[in-house]
C-alpha positions in Angstrom: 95.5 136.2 114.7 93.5 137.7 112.4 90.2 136.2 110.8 91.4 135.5 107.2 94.6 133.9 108.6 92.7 131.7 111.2 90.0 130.6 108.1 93.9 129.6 106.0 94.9 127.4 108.6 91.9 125.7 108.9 91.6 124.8 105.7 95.2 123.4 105.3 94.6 121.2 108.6 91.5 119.4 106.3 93.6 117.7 104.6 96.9 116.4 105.9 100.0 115.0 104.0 101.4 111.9 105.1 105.6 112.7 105.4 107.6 109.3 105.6 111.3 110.7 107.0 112.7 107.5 105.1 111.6 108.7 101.9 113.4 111.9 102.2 116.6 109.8 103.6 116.2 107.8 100.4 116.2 110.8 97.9 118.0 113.0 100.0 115.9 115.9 99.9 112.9 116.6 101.8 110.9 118.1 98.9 111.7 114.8 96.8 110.3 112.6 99.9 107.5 114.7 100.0 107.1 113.6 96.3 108.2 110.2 96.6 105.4 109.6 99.4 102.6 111.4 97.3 103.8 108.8 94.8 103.6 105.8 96.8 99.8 107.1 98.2 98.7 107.4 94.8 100.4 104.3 93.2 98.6 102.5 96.3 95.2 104.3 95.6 95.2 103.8 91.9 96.0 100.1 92.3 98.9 100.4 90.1 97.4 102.3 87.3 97.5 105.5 85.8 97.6 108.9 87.8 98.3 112.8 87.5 
């Protein structure tokens, strides 16, 4: 593995997204879960209030 590619992977591992399968059962689609649980994260870590 090259240097460039090794420094890539590292960097995605810093930060991982939490995946809950039932959110993608829910919508359907595992992109829209994906979104649904990003959702849900930030609702929780905004308390309820606004986000982007």
């Amino acid at each position: 593995m090259n240097n460039s590619l090794k420094v890539l992977f590292e960097e995605f591992q810093e930060r991982p997204i939490a995946f809950m399968p039932i959110y993608s059962k829910i919508t359907g689609s595992v992109t829209a879960g994906l979104l649904l649980s990003q959702i849900v994260y930030w609702d929780k870590t905004k308390e309820h209030g606004e986000f982007f």
